[in-house]
N, C-alpha and C positions, 0 to 999 in steps of 0.2 A: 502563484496559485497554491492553494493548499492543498491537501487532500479534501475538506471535506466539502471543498468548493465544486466538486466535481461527483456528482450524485447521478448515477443511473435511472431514469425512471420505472423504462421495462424491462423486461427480459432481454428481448434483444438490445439493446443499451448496453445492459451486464455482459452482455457475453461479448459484445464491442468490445467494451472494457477492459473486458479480463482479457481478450488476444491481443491486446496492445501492451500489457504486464509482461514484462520481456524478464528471464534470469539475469539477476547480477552476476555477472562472471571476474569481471576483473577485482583483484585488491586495493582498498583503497588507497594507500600508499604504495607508489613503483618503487622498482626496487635500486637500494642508493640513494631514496631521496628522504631525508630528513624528518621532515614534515608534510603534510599535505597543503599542497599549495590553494590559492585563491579558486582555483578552476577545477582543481580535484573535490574540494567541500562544495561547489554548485556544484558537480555531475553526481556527486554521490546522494544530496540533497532531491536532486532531480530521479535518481532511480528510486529512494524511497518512497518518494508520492507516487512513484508507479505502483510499488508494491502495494499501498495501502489504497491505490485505485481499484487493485485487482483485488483486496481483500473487504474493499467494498462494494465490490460485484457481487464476489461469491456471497456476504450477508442476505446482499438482495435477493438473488436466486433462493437462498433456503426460505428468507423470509417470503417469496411466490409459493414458493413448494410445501407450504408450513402446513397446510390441510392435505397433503398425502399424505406425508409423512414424519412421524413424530420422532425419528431419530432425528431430522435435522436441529430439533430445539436443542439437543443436544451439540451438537455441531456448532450451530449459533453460538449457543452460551462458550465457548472455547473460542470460538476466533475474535467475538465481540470486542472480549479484553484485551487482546495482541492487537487488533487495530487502535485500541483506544489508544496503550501505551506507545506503539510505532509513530500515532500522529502526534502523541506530547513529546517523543524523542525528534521528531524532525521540528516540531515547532520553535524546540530551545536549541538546535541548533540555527535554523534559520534565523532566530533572534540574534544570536552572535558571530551570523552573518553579516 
């Protein structure tokens, strides 16, 4: 599944979304081990489409919110591009998966 296969409609959707966006905590190579293995590049593959689930929540939500308030365009226009780039970085890696 990709990220962008995974689209919130509502609000409540989005904020589904985003509590299931969990912090990467671990490094992706342990330590002593050479390279990252077959199962370390799926779980790392696997947290980033988390993160770009949740940074496609938060778009959503500003994009709801966009007639309150006009800082969020602001906000918008800054995370837009980190998600774009986050889902072309998972995408070439997943190709060379």
């Amino acid at each position: 599944m990709t990220a962008r296969q995974r689209h919130p409609r509502t609000p409540a959707e989005a904020r589904e979304a985003a509590t299931e966006a969990k912090l990467i905590a671990e490094p992706l190579a342990q330590e002593g081990e050479a390279a990252p293995t077959h199962e370390t590049i799926h779980q790392s593959c696997h947290d980033l489409l988390r993160v770009s689930a949740g940074l496609e929540s938060l778009l959503l939500l500003l994009e709801l919110q966009a007639d309150e308030q006009a800082a969020n365009n602001g906000l918008h226009a800054l995370l837009a591009p980190l998600k774009q780039q986050l889902d072309q970085a998972v995408n070439r890696v997943q190709a060379l998966y």
